[in-house]
C-alpha positions as MATLAB code, in Angstrom:
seq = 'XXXXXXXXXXXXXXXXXXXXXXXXXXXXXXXXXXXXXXXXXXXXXXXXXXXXXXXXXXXXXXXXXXXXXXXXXXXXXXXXXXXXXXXXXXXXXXXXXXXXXXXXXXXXXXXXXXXXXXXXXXXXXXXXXXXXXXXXXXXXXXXXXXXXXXXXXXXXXXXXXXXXXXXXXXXXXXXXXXXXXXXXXXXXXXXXXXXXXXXXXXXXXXXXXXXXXXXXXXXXXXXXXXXXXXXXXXXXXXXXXXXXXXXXXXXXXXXXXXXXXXXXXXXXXXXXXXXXXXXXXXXXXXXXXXXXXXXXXXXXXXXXXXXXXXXXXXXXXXXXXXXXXXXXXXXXXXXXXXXXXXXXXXXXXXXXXXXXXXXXXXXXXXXXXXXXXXXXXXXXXXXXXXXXXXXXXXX';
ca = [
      -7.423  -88.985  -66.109;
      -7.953  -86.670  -69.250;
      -5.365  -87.363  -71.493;
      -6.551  -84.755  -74.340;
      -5.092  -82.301  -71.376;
      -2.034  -81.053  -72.743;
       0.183  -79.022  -70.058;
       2.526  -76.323  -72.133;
       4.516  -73.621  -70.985;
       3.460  -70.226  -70.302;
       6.026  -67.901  -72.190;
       6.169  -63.875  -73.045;
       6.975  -62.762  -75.902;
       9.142  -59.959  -75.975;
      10.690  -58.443  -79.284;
      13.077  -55.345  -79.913;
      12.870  -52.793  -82.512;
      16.097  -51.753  -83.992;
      14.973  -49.928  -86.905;
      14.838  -52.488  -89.398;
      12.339  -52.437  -91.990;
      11.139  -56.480  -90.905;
      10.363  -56.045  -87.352;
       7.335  -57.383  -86.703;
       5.522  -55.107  -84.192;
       2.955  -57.832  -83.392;
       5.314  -60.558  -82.538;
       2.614  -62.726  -84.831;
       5.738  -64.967  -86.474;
       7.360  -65.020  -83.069;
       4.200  -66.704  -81.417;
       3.363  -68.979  -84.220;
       7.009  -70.330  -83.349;
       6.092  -70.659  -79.325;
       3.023  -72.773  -80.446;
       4.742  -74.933  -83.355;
       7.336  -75.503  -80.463;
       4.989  -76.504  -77.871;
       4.916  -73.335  -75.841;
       1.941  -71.352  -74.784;
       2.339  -67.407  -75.756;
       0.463  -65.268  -72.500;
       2.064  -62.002  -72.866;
       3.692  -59.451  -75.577;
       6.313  -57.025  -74.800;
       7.984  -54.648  -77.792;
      10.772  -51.562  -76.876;
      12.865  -49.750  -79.107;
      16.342  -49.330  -78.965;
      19.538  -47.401  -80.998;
      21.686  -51.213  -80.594;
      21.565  -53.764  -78.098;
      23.010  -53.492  -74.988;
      26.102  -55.903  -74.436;
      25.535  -57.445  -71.241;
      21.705  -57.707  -71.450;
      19.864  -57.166  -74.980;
      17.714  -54.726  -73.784;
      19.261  -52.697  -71.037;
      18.617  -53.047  -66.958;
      15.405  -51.061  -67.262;
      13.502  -52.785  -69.528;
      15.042  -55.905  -68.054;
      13.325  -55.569  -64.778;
       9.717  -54.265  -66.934;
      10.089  -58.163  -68.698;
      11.170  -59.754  -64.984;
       7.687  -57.632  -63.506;
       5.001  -58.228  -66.069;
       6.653  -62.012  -66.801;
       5.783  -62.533  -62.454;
       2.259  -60.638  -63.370;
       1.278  -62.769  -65.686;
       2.491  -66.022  -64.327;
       5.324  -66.737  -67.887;
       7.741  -69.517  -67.072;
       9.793  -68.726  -70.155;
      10.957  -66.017  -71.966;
      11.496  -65.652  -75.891;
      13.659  -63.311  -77.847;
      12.335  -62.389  -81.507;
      16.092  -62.233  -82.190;
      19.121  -64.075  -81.472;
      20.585  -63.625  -78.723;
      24.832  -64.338  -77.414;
      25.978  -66.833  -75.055;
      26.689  -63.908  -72.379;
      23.193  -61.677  -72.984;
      21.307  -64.726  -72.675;
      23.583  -65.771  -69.249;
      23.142  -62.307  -67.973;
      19.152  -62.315  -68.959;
      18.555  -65.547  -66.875;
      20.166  -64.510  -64.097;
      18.333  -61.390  -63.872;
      14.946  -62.827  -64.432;
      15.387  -65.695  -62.706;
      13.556  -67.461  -65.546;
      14.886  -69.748  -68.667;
      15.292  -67.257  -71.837;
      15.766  -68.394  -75.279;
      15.589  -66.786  -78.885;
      14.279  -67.130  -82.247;
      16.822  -69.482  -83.436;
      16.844  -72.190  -80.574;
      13.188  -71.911  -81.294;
      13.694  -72.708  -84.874;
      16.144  -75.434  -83.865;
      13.638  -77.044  -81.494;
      11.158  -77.305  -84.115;
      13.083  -78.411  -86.597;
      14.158  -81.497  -84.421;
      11.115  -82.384  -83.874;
       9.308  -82.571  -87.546;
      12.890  -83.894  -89.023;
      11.827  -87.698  -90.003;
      14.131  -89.296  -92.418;
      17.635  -90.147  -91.589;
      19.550  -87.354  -93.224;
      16.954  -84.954  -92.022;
      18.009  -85.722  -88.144;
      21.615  -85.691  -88.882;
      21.602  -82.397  -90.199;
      19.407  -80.919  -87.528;
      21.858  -82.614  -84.972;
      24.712  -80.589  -86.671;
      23.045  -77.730  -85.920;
      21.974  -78.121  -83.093;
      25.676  -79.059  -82.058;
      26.965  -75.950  -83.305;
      24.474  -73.491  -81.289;
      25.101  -75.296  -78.218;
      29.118  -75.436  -78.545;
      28.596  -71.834  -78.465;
      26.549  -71.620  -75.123;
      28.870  -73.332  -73.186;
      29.750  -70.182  -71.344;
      29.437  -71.316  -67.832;
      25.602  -71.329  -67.629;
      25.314  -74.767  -65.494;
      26.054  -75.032  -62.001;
      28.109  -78.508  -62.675;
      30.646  -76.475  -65.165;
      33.258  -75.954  -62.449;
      36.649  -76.393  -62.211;
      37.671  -79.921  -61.489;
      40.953  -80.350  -59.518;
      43.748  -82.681  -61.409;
      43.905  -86.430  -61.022;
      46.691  -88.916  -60.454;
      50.106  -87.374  -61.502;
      49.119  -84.185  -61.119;
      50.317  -81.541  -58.389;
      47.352  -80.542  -57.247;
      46.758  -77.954  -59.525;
      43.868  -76.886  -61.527;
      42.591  -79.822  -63.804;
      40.781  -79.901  -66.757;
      37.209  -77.818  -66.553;
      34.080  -79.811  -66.913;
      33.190  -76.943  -69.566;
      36.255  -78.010  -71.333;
      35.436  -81.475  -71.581;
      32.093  -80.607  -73.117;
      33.509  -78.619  -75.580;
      35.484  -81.236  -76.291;
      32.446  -83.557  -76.666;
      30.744  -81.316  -78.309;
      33.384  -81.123  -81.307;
      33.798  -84.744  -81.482;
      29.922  -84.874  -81.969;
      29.845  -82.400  -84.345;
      33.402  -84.208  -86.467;
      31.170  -87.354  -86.361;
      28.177  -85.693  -87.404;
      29.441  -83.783  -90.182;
      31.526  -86.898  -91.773;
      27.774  -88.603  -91.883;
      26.416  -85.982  -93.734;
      28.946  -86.331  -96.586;
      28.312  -89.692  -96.910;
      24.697  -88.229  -97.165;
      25.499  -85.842 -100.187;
      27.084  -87.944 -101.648;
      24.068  -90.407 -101.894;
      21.977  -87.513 -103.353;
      24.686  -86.620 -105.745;
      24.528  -89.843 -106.881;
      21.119  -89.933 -106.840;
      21.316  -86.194 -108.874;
      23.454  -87.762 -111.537;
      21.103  -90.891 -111.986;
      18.181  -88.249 -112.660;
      20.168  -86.163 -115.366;
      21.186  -89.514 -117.243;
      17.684  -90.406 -117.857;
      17.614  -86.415 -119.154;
      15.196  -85.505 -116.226;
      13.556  -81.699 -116.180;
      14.038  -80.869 -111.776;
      12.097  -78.795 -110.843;
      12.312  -77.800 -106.959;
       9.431  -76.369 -104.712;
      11.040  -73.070 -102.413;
       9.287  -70.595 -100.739;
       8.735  -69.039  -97.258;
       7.398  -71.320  -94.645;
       3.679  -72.187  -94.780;
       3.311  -70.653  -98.116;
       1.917  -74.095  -99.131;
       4.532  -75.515 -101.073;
       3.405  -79.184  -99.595;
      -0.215  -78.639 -100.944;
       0.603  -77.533 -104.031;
       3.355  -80.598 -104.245;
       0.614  -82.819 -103.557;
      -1.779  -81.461 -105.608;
       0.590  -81.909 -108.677;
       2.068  -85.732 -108.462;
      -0.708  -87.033 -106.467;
       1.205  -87.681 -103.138;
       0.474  -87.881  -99.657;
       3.307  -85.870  -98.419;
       2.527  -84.250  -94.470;
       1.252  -80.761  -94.959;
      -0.574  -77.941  -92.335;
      -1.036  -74.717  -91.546;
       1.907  -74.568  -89.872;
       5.394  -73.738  -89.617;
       8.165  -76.023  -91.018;
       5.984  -78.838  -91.647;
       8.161  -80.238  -93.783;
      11.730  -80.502  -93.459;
      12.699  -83.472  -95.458;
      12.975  -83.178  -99.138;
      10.554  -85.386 -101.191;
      10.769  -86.030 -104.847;
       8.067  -87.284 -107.038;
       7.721  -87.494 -110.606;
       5.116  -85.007 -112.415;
       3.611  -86.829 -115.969;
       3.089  -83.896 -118.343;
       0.659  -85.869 -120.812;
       0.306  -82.701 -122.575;
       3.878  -82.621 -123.848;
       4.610  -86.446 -123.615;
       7.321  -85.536 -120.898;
       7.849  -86.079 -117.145;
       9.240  -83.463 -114.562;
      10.496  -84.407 -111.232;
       9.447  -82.457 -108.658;
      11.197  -82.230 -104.956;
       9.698  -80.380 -101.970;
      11.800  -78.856  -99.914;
      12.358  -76.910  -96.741;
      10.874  -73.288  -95.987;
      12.547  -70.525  -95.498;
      12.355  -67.973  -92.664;
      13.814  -64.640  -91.093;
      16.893  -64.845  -89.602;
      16.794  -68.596  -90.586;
      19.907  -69.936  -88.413;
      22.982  -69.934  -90.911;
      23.857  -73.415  -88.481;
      20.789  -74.619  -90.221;
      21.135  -73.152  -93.797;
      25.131  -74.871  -93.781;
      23.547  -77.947  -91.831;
      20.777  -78.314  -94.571;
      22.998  -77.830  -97.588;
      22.479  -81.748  -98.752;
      19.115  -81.174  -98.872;
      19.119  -77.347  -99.950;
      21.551  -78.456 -103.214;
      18.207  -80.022 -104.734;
      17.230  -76.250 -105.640;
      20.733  -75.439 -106.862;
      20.695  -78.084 -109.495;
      17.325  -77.498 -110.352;
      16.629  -76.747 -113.589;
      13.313  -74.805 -112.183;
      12.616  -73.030 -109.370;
       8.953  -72.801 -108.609;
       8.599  -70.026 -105.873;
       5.714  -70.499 -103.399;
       4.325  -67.194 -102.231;
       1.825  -66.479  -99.988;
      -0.445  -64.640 -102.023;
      -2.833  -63.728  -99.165;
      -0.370  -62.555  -96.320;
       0.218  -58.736  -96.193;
       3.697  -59.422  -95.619;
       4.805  -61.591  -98.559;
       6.963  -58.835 -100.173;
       9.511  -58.901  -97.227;
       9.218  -62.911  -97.725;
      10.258  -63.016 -100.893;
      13.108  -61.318 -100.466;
      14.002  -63.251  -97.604;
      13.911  -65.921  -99.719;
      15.774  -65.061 -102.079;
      18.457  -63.836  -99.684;
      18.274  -67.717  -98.992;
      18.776  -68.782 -102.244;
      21.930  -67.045 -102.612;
      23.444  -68.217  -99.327;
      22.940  -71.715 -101.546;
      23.754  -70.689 -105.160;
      20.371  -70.849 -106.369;
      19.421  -67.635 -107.423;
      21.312  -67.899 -111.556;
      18.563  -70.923 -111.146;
      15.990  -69.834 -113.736;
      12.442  -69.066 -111.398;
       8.529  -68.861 -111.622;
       6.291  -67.391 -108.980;
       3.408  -69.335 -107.729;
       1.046  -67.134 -106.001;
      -0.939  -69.668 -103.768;
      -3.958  -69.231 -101.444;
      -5.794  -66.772 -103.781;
      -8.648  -68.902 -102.442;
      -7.999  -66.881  -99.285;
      -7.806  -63.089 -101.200;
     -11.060  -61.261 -100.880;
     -13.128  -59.631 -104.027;
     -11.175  -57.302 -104.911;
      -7.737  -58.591 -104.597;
      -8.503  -61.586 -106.832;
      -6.360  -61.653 -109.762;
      -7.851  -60.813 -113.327;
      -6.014  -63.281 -115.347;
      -4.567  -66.245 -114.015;
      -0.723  -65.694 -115.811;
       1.308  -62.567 -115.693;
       4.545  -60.968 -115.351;
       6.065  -59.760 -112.187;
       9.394  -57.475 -112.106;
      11.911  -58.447 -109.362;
      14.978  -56.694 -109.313;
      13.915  -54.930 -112.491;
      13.669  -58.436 -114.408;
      10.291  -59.908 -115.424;
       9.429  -63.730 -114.190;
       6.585  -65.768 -114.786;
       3.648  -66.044 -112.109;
       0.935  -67.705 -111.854;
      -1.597  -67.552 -109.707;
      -3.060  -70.649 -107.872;
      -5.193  -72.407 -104.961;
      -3.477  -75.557 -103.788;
      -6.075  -76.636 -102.156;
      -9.436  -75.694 -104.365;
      -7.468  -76.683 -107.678;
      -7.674  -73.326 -109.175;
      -5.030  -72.190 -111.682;
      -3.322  -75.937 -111.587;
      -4.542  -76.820 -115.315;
      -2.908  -73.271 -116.462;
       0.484  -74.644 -114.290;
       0.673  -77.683 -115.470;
       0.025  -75.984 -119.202;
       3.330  -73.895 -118.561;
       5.195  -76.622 -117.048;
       4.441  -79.259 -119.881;
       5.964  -76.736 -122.526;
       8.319  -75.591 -120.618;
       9.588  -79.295 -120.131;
       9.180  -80.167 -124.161;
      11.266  -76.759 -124.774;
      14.352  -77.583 -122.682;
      14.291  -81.164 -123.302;
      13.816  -80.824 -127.063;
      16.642  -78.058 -126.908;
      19.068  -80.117 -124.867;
      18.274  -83.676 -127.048;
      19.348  -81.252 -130.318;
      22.232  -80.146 -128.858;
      23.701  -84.061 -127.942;
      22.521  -85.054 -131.352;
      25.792  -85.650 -133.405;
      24.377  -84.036 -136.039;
      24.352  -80.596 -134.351;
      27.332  -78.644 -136.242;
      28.920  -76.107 -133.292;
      30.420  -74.695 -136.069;
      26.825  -73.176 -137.397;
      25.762  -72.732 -133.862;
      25.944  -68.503 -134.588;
      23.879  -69.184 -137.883;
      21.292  -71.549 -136.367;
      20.925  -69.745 -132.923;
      16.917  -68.788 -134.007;
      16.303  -72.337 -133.899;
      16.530  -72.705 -130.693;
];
């Protein structure tokens, strides 16, 4: 027996164009999703359409072009680039006689199973709870009507669906009073760090920008990172010696972003997601060599504000210029780049060759001896507020 063999499911692809200035005619995100998830991509399909049709997505026509080509090509499974309701995905099922999902049970899947630490699980759980208490629409043959017990007169009983709705909220009551507990902890943990007048700086960018890499390559850690998405979901924190300024930083990793990121996951993930939000640094990852990393960094920043991170003061990283041909290779490794007509810091870097890490640790370190020196003058008893409109150039 071959056990390298690994059997995955056949699924096509199939993704509707509403007009939107993100859709992604290639499906590429779509399928790196199916593989990260364990599925097997065989087949694309892309239509346009005005809105979606209420009962199925994308209208009876095109329904039975997905049921023909997915029998053609032998798909067991059928994925949505976008989310999809309770009833379209019902109605889609029964019509294709196949199991459909969408993006964000894809994200979901994959997210529970590269979540590791304790927290991590609980808050994918959450989630997860959530998107299925909506789903509960009837979609199982066991969700019948169940006639009343003892006492009753005969008449209609309690519905199995109701009792797993019921379930289903209890879970999710249970779940969500373990992830206070949790934020609590990393409050705590939060405070600890600003009594010992820590800098926090926190990792964000899209997924597989290489914010892992570039985290390892900076405090010397071992932390899990591929070329994959969502390789890391649970937030690490390490500290960063600045020799250069005679100061520390600690640095946290945290989760990527994504389109159409679940907002189930983005409230689920809020213990975690607070360690940007008290940062006193944002370093954003971009992917420096994907064509498309304009439309991520908005997306991430749309992110950031679902999380009140984005008054948190921000540098760009521009990783994997290892990966940018000739003549897309950056003249100087430190410039200025307008976003929302304001200028931030970016610097351009390669995780993994090393290049541009001396001129970001440069930054960092005087960065770190600025703020810190600032904030130690403006404890000192000695600092008159009274002067502080005459004495504002000192600082």
């Amino acid at each position: 027996m071959n056990n390298d063999l690994v059997v995955t499911t056949p699924a096509l692809l199939v993704g509707v164009d509403f007009g939107l200035p993100h859709f992604d005619a290639e499906l590429d995100e779509l399928g790196q999703l199916a593989l990260t998830a364990g599925l097997r991509p065989i087949a694309k399909m892309t239509c346009k359409r005005k809105a979606p049709d209420a009962a199925l997505f994308v209208g009876s026509g095109k329904a039975d072009e997905i049921k023909f080509m997915a029998e053609q090509m032998g798909a067991k499974e059928v994925l949505f680039d976008q989310s999809l309701s309770p009833a379209q995905q019902r109605n889609l099922e029964r019509h294709l006689g196949l199991p459909v999902n969408d993006r964000t049970l894809l994200i979901l899947e994959i997210f529970a199973q590269r979540a590791r630490s304790h927290d991590g699980k609980l808050q994918v759980e959450l989630a997860r709870l959530q998107y299925l208490s909506t789903r509960l629409v009837r979609r199982w043959s066991h969700l019948e009507r169940q006639r009343g017990g003892i006492g009753t007169r005969g008449g209609p009983g309690e519905t199995q669906i109701e009792l797993d709705r019921r379930m289903i909220n209890d879970a999710i009551k249970r779940t969500k009073e373990r992830l206070v507990k949790v934020k609590k902890q990393r409050s705590t943990q939060r405070r600890q760090r600003d009594r010992r007048n820590s800098f926090n700086v926190s990792l964000v960018g899209y997924t597989n920008a290489g914010k892992t890499t570039l985290f390892n390559a900076l405090v010397k850690a071992r932390a899990y990172a591929a070329d994959q998405l969502f390789a890391t979901l649970d937030t690490t924190t390490r500290q960063l010696y600045l020799g250069e300024g005679g100061r520390s930083a600690s640095v946290s990793d945290t989760v990527g972003f994504i389109r159409d990121l679940p907002h189930g996951l983005i409230d689920a993930f809020q213990a975690t997601l607070q360690e940007a939000a008290d940062a006193d640094l944002l370093m954003h990852v971009v992917d420096a060599s994907n064509p498309s990393f304009p439309e991520q960094m908005d997306e991430v920043k749309r992110v950031l504000g679902e999380i009140g991170a984005d008054k948190v003061p921000q540098w760009l990283i521009f990783n994997k210029i290892d990966s940018l041909p000739p003549e897309r290779q950056p003249l100087e490794l430190f410039d200025l780049f307008e976003v929302d007509g304001l200028p931030l810091k970016r610097v351009f870097v390669s995780a993994q060759s090393g290049q541009g890490l001396a001129k970001l640790r440069q930054m960092l370190a005087e960065e770190v001896a600025r703020t810190v020196s600032s904030s130690e003058a403006i404890s000192d008893p000695r600092f008159d507020l009274d002067n502080f409109g005459e004495n504002q150039h000192d600082f």
